[in-house]
MARLUMVEX-397450 format. One record per residue (C-alpha): residue number from 0; residue in one letter; y, z, x. Coordinates in steps of 0.02 Angstrom, whole numbers, plus 50000, padded with zeros to 5 digits. Each point is the difference from the previous one (the first is absolute). Example, Ala and Ser with C-alpha at 12.3 -4.5 7.8 and 13.67 -1.06 7.14 Angstrom:
BEGIN
<pt k="0" r="A" north="49775" up="50390" east="50615"/>
<pt k="1" r="S" north="50172" up="49967" east="50069"/>
//
This chain:
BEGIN
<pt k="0" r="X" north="50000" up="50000" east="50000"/>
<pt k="1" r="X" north="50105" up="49959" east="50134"/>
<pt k="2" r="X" north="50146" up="49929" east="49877"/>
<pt k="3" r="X" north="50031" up="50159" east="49936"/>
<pt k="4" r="X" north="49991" up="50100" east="50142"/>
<pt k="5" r="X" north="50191" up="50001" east="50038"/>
<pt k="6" r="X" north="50076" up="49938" east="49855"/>
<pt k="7" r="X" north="50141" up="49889" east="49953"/>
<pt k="8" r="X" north="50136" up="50054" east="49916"/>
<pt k="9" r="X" north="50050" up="49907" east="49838"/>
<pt k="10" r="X" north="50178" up="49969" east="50010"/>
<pt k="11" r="X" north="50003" up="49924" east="49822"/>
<pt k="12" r="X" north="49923" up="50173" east="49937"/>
<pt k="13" r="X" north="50102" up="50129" east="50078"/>
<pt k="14" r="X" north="50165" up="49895" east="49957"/>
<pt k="15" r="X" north="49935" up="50007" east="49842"/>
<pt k="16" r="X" north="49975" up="50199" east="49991"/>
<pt k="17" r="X" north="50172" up="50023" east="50081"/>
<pt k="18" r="X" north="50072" up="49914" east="49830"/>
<pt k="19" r="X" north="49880" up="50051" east="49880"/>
<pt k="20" r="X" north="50072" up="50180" east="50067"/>
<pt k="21" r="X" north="50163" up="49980" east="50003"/>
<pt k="22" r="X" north="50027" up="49899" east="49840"/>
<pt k="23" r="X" north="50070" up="50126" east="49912"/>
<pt k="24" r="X" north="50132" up="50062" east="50141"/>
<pt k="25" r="X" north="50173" up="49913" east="50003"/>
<pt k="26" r="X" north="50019" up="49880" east="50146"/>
<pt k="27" r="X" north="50160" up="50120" east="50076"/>
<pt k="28" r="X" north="49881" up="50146" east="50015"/>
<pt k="29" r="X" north="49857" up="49907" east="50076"/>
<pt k="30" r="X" north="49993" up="50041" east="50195"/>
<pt k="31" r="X" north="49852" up="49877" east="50091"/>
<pt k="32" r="X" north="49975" up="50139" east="50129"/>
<pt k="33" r="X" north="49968" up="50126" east="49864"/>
<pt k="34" r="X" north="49887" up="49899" east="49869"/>
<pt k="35" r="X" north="49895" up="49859" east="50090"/>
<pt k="36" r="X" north="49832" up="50003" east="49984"/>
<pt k="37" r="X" north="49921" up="49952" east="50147"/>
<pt k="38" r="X" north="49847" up="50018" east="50123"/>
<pt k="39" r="X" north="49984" up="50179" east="50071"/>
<pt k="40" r="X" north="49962" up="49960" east="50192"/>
<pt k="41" r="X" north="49879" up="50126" east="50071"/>
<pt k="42" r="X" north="50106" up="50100" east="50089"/>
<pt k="43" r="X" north="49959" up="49979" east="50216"/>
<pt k="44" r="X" north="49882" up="50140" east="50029"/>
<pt k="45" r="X" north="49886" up="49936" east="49866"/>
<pt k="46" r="X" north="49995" up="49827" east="50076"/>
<pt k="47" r="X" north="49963" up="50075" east="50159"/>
<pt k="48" r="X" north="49862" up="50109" east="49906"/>
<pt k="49" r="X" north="49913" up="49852" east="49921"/>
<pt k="50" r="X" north="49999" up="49907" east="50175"/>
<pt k="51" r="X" north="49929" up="50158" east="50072"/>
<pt k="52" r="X" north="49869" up="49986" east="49866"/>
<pt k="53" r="X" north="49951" up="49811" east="50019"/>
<pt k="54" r="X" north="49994" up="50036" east="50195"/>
<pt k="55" r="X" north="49848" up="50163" east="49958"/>
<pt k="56" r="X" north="49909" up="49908" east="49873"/>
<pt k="57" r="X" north="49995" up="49851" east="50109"/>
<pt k="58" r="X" north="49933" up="50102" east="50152"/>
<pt k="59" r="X" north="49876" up="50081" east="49910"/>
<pt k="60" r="X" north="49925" up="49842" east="49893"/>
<pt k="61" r="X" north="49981" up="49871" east="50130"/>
<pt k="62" r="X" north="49900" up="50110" east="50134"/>
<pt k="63" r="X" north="49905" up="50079" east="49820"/>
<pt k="64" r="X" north="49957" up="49822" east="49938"/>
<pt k="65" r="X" north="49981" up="49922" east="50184"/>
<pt k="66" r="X" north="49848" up="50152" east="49994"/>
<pt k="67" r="X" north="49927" up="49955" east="49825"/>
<pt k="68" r="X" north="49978" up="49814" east="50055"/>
<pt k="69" r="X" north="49927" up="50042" east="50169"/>
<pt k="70" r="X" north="49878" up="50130" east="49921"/>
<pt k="71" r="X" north="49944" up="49874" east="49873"/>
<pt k="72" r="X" north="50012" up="49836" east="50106"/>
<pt k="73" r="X" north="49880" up="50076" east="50137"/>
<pt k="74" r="X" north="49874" up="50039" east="49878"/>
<pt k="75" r="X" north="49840" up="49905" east="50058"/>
<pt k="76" r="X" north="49941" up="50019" east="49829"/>
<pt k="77" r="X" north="50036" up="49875" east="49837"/>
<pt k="78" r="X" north="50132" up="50102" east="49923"/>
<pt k="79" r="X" north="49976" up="50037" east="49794"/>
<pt k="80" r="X" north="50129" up="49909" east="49900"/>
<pt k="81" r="X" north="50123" up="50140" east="49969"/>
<pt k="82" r="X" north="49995" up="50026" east="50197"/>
<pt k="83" r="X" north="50053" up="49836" east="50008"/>
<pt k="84" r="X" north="50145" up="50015" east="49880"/>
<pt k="85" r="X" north="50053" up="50166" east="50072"/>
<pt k="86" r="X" north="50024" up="49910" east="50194"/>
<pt k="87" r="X" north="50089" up="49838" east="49904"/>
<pt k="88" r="X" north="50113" up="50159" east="49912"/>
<pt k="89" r="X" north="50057" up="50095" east="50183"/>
<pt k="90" r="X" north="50030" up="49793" east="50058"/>
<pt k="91" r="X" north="50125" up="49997" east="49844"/>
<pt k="92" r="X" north="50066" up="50168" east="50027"/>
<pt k="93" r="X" north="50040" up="49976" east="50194"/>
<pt k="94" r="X" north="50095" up="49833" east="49954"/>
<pt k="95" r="X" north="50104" up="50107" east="49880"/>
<pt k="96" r="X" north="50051" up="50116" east="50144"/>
<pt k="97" r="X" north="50041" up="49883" east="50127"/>
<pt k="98" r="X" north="50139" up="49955" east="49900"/>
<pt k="99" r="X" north="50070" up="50170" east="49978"/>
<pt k="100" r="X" north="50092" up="49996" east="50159"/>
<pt k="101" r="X" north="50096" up="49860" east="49946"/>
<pt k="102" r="X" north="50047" up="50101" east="49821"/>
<pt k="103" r="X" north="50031" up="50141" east="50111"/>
<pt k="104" r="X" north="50125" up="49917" east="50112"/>
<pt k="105" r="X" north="50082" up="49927" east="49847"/>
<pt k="106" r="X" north="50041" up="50181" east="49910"/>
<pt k="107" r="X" north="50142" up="50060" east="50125"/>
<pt k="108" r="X" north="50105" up="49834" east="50044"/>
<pt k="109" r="X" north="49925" up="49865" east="49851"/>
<pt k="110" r="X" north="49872" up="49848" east="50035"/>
<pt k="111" r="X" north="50020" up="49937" east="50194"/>
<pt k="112" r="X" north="49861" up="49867" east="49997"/>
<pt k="113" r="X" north="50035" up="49845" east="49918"/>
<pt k="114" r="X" north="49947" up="49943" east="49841"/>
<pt k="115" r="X" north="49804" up="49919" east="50075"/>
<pt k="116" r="X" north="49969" up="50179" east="50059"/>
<pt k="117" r="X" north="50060" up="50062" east="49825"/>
<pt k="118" r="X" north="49890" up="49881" east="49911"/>
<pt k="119" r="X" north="49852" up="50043" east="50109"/>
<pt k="120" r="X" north="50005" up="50189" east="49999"/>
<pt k="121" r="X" north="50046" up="49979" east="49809"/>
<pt k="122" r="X" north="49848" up="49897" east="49982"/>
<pt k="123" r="X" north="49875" up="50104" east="50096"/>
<pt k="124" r="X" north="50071" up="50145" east="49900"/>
<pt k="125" r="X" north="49947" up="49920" east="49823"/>
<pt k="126" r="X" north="49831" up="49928" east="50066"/>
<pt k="127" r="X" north="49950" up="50187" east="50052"/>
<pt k="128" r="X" north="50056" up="50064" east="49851"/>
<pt k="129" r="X" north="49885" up="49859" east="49879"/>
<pt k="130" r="X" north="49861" up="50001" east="50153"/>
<pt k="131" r="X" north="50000" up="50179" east="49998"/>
<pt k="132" r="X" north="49947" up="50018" east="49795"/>
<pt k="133" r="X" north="49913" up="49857" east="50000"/>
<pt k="134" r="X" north="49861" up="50083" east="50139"/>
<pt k="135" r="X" north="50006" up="50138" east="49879"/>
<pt k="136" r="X" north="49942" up="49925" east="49861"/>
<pt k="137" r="X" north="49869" up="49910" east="50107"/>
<pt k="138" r="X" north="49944" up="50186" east="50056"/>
<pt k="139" r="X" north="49993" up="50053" east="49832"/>
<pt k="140" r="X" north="49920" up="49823" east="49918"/>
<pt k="141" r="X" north="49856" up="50038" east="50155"/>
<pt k="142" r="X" north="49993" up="50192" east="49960"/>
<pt k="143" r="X" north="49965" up="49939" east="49829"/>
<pt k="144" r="X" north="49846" up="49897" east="50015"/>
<pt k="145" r="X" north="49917" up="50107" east="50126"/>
<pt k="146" r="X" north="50012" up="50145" east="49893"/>
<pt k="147" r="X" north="49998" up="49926" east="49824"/>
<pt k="148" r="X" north="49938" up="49820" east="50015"/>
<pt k="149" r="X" north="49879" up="50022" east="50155"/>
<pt k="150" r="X" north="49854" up="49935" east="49933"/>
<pt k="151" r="X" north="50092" up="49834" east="49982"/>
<pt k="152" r="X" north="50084" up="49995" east="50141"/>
<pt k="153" r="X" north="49854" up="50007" east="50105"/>
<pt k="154" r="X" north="49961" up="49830" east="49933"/>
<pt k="155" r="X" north="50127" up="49892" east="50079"/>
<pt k="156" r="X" north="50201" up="49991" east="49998"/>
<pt k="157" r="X" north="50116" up="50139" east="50061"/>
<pt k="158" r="X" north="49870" up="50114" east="50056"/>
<pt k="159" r="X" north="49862" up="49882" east="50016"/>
<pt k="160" r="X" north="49880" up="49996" east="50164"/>
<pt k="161" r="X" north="50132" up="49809" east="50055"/>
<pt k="162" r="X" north="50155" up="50108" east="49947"/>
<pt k="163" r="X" north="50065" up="49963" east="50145"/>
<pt k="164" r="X" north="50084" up="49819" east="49969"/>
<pt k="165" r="X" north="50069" up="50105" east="49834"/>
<pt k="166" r="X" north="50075" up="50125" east="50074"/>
<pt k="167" r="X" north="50097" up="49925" east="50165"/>
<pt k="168" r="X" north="50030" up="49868" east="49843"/>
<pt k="169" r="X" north="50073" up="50142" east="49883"/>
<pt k="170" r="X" north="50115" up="50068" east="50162"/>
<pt k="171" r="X" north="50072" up="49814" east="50030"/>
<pt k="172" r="X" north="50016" up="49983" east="49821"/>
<pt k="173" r="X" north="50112" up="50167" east="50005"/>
<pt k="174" r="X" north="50093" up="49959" east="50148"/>
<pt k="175" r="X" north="50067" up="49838" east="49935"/>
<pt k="176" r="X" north="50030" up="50065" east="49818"/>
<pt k="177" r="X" north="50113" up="50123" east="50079"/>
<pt k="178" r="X" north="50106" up="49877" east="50107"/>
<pt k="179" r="X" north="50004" up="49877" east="49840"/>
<pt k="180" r="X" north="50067" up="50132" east="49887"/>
<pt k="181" r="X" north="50119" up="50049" east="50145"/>
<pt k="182" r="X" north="50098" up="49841" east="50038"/>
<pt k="183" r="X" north="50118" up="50034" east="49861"/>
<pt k="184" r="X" north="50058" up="50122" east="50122"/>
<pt k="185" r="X" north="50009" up="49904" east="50129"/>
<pt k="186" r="X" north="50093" up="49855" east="49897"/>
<pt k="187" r="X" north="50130" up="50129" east="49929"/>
<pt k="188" r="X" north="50034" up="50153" east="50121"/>
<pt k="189" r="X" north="50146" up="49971" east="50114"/>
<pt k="190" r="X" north="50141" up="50076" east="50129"/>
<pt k="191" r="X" north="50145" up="50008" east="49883"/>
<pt k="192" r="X" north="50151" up="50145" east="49995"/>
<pt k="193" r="X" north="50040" up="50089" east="49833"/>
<pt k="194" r="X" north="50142" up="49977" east="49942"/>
<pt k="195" r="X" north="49990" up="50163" east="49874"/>
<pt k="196" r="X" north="49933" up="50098" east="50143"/>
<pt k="197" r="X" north="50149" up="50099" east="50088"/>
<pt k="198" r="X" north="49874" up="50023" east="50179"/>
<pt k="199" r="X" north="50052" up="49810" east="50025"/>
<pt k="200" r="X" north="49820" up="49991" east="50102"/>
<pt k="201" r="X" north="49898" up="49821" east="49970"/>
<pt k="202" r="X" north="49830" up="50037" east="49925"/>
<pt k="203" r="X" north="49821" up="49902" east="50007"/>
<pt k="204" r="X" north="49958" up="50000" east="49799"/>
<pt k="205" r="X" north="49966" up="49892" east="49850"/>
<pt k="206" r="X" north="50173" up="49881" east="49960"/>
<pt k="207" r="X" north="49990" up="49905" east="49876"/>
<pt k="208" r="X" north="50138" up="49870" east="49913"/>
<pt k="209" r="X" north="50114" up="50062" east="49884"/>
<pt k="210" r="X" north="49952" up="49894" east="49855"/>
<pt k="211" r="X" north="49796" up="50040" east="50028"/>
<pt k="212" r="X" north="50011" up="50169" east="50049"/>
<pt k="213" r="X" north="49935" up="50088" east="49864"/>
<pt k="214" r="X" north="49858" up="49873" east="49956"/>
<pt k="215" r="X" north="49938" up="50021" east="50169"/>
<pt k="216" r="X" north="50010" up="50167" east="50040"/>
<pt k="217" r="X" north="49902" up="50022" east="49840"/>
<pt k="218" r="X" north="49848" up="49876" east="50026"/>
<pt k="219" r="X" north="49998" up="50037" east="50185"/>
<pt k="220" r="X" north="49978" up="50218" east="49931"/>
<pt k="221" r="X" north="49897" up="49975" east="49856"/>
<pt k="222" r="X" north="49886" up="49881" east="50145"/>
<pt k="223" r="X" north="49991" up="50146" east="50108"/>
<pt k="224" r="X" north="49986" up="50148" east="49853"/>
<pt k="225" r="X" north="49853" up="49895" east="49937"/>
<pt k="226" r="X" north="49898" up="49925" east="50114"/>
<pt k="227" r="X" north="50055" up="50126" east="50127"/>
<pt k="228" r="X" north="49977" up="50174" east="49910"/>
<pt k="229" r="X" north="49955" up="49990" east="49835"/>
<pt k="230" r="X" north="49848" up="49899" east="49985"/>
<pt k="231" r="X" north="49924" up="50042" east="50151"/>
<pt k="232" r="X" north="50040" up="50195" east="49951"/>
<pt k="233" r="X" north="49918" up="49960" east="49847"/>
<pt k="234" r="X" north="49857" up="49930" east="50069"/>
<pt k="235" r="X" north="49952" up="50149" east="50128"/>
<pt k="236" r="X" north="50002" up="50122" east="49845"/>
<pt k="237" r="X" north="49892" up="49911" east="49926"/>
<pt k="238" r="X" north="49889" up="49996" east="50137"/>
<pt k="239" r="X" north="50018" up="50167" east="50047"/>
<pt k="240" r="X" north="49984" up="50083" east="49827"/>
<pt k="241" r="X" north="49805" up="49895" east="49975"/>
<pt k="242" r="X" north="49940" up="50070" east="50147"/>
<pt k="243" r="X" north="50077" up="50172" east="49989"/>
<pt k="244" r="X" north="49912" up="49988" east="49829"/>
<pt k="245" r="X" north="49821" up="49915" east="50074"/>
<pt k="246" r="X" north="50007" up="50143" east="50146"/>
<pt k="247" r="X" north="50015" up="50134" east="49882"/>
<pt k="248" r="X" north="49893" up="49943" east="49890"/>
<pt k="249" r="X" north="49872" up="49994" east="50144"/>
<pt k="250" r="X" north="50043" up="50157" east="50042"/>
<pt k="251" r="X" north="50026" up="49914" east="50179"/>
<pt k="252" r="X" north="50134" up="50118" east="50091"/>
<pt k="253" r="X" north="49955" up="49942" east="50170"/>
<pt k="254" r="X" north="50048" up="49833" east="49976"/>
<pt k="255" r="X" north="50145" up="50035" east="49893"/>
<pt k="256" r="X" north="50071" up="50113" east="50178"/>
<pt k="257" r="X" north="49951" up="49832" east="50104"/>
<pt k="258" r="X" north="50145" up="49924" east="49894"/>
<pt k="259" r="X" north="50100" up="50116" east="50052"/>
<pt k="260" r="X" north="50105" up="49884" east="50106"/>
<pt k="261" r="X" north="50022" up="49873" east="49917"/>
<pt k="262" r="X" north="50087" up="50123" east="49822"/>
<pt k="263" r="X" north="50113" up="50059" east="50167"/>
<pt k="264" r="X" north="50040" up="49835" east="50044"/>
<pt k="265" r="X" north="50036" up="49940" east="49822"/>
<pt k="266" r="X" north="50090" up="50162" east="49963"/>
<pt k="267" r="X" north="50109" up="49969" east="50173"/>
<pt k="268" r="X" north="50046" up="49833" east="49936"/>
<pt k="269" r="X" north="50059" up="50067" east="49842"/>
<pt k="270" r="X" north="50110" up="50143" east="50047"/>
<pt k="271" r="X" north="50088" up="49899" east="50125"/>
<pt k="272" r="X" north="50027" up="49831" east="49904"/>
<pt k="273" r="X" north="50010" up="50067" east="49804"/>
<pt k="274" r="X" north="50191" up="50061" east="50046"/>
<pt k="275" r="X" north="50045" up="49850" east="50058"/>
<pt k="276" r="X" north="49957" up="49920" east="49864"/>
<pt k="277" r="X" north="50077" up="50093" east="49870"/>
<pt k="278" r="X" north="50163" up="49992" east="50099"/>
<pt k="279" r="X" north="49995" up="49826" east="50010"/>
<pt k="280" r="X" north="49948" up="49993" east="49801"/>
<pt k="281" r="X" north="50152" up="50114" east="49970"/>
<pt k="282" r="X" north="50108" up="49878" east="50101"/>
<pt k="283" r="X" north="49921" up="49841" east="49926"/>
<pt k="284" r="X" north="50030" up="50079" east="49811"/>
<pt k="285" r="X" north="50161" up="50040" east="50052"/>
<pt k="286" r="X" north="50077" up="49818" east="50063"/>
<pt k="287" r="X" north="49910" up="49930" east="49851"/>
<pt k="288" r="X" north="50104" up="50113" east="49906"/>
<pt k="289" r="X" north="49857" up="50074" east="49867"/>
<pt k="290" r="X" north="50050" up="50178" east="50067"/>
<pt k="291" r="X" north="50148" up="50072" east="49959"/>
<pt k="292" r="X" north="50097" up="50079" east="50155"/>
<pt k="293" r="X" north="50143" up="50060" east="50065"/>
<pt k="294" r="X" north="50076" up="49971" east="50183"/>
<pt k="295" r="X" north="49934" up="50171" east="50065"/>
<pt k="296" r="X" north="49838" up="49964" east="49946"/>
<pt k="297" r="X" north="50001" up="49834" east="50076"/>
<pt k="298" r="X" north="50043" up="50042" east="50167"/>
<pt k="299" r="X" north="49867" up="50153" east="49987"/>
<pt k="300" r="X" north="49872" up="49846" east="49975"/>
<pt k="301" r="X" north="50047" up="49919" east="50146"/>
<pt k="302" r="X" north="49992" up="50137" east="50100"/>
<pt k="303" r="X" north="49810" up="50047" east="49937"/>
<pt k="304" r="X" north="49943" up="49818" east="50040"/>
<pt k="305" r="X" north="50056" up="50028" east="50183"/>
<pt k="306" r="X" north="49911" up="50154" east="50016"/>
<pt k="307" r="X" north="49836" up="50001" east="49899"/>
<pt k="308" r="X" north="49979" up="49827" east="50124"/>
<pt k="309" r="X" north="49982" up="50143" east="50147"/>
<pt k="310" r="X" north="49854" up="50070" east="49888"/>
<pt k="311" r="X" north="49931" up="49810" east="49987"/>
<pt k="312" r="X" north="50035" up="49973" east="50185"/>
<pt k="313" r="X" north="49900" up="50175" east="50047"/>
<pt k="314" r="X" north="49830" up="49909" east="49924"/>
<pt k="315" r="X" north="49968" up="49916" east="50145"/>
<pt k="316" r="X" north="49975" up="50140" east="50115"/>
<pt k="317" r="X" north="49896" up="50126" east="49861"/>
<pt k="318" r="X" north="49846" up="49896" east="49985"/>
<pt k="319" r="X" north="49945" up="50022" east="50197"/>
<pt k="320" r="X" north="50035" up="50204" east="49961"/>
<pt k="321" r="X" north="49891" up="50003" east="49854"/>
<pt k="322" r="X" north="49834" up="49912" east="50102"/>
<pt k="323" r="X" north="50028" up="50116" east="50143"/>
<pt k="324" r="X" north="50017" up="50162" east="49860"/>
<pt k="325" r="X" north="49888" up="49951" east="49857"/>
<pt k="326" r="X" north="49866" up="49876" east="50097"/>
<pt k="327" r="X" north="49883" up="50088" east="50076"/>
<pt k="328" r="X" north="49900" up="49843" east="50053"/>
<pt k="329" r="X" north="50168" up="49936" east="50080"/>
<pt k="330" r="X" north="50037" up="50156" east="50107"/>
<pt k="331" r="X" north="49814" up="49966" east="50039"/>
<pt k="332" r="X" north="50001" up="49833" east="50042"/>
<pt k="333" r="X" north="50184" up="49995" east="50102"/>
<pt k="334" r="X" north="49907" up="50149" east="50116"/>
<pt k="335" r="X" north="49854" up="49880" east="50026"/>
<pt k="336" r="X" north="50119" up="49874" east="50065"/>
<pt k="337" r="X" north="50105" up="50114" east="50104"/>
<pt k="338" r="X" north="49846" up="50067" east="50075"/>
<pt k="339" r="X" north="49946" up="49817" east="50003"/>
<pt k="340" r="X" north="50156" up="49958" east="50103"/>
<pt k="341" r="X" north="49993" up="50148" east="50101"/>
<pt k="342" r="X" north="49806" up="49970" east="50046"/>
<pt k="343" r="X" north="50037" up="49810" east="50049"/>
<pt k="344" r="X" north="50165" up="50053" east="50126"/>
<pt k="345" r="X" north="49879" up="50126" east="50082"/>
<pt k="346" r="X" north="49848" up="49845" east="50034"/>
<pt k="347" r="X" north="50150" up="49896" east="50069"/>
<pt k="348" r="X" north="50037" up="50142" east="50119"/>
<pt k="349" r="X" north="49809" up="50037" east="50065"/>
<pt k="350" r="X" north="49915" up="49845" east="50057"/>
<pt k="351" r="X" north="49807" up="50006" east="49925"/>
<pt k="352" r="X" north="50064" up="50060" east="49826"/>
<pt k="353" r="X" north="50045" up="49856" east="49922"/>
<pt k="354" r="X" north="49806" up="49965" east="49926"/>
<pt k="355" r="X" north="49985" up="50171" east="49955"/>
<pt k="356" r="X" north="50175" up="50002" east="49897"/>
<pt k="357" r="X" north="49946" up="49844" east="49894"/>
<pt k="358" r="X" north="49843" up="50054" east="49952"/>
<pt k="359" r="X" north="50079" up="50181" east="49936"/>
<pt k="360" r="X" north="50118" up="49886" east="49902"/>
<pt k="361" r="X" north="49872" up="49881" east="49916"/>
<pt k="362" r="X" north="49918" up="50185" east="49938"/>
<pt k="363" r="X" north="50165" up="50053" east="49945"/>
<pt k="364" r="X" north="50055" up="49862" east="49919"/>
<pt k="365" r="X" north="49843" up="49996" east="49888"/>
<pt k="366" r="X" north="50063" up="50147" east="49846"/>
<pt k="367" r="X" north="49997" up="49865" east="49876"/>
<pt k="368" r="X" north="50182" up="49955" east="49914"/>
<pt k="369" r="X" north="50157" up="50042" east="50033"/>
<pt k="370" r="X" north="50113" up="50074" east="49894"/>
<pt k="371" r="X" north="50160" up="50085" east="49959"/>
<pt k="372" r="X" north="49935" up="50109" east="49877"/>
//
């Protein structure tokens, strides 16, 4: 949702609230210091906050998700579907925060990059964010038939003995759903300077033309509310709730605990994105003029669309956390590897070794599948 992330400013709808306002008042007593309604800029220190922020969450996620991939991609063993979807996930999450240094850098002193490196962070923004939800659902669609459906999925198809082709099918399939449904963004966000905004910094955000702003800002957020939150959300719960009913039913509590990373990583997605969008709703309802509002409350939701996108921003670093708290076959397998590492620098050291260190890692290597759960 990297069009909403630092939004801009209607000029057309704040002139409007400064009349709608003032309507009543006679012209002699109106004073344009006293009674415009304009953008609040965040003051300096809170700028300087939300740069500090970006600059944490981006060292934490991209050594976190650099980890995930490594402990997954060194598996010698054919990873399950939802381990698959989980490494494509921490790829999509550690493209979102290599562009957080460039949002960081842009909070104190405005957008200093040009308007390709504004469409391209933009654009890897809203491809993690549909990329992201979309390997959700896949988790949950694959949760689903191995718990509910397994008996037919063992015949062929997702989980099928030639899944394979399916699978790496289903992850291309996600990856270039996500950059489809993101070139909107690409098309529309630009480097532009408010002219409503008192700051006078240039920004890297959706701009649209006057005469098509509000038909596009609508189709581009009910594009991104559907296919990007509300379908897929809908979709999960569904999944969730028949196998949360087939477990219990079972009486099956140790599986139902196995899934116990996968409800964190769903639940992780949802605290940190819902926010955002129901700021951006708020906004959208708001400069299509079906809610009533008044200039405080106006600037007050543009200030909560800058700041729940910290909360949205913060997802890329929590799902890393979670395997190394809540997987115990993670902590397990990340130990094998750094012992595995550790082992393999020692046979390079002692001449004689080297035979002796790969057979101890064909044994290891054989504990059947990996996985983050």
């Amino acid at each position: 949702m990297a069009g909403s992330f630092i939004l801009d400013f209607d000029d057309e709808l704040y002139e409007e609230l400064n009349l709608s306002e003032h309507s009543n008042l006679s012209i002699k007593f109106l004073n344009e210091d006293t009674f415009s309604c304009r953008p609040r800029p965040l003051p300096a220190i809170t700028d300087i906050f939300i740069c500090v922020f970006y600059l944490l969450v981006f060292a934490i996620a991209v050594p976190g998700n650099l980890v995930v991939c490594l402990v997954v991609g060194s598996s010698k063993q054919r990873l399950s579907p939802s381990d698959l979807y989980l490494f494509h996930l921490a790829v999509a999450d550690l493209l979102l925060a290599l562009s957080l240094p460039f949002w960081a850098a842009s909070m104190p002193s405005g957008w200093l990059f040009g308007t390709v490196a504004c469409k391209l962070t933009s654009m890897l923004t809203e491809v993690n964010f549909y990329t992201s939800i979309l390997f959700l659902v896949c988790i949950s669609v694959d949760r689903y038939l191995a718990v509910v459906r397994a008996g037919e999925a063992k015949g062929g198809g997702w989980r099928g003995p030639n899944s394979r082709p399916w699978n790496f099918g289903t992850c291309a399939g996600v990856w270039s759903l996500g950059v489809l449904l993101s070139l909107p963004t690409a098309l529309h966000n630009e480097v532009f300077r408010p002219t409503s905004d008192g700051s006078g910094k240039e920004i890297c955000s959706e701009h649209f033309e006057m005469d098509s702003a509000p038909e596009w800002r609508l189709a581009t957020r009910v594009l991104r509310h559907l296919l990007g939150f509300l379908l897929p959300l809908l979709t999960m719960l569904a999944c969730y709730g028949a196998i949360a009913l087939r477990l219990w039913r079972t009486r099956c509590l140790q599986r139902l605990r196995a899934m116990r990373v996968i409800a964190a990583v769903v639940a992780a997605f949802l605290l940190c994105w819902c926010p955002q969008h129901l700021g951006v709703v708020v906004d959208t309802l708001m400069r299509a003029k079906l809610l009533d509002f008044d200039c405080v409350q106006r600037q007050a939701a543009d200030q909560a669309v800058v700041f729940t996108q910290m909360l949205a921003f913060l997802h890329c670093c929590v799902n890393p956390v979670l395997y190394a708290f809540v997987g115990v076959k993670f902590r397990r397998n990340l130990q094998r590897l750094i012992q595995k590492r550790s082992r393999k620098r020692a046979a390079m050291d002692r001449p004689g070794m080297t035979r002796l260190f790969s057979r101890s890692s064909t044994n290891m290597s054989q504990d059947g599948s990996l996985t983050l759960m």
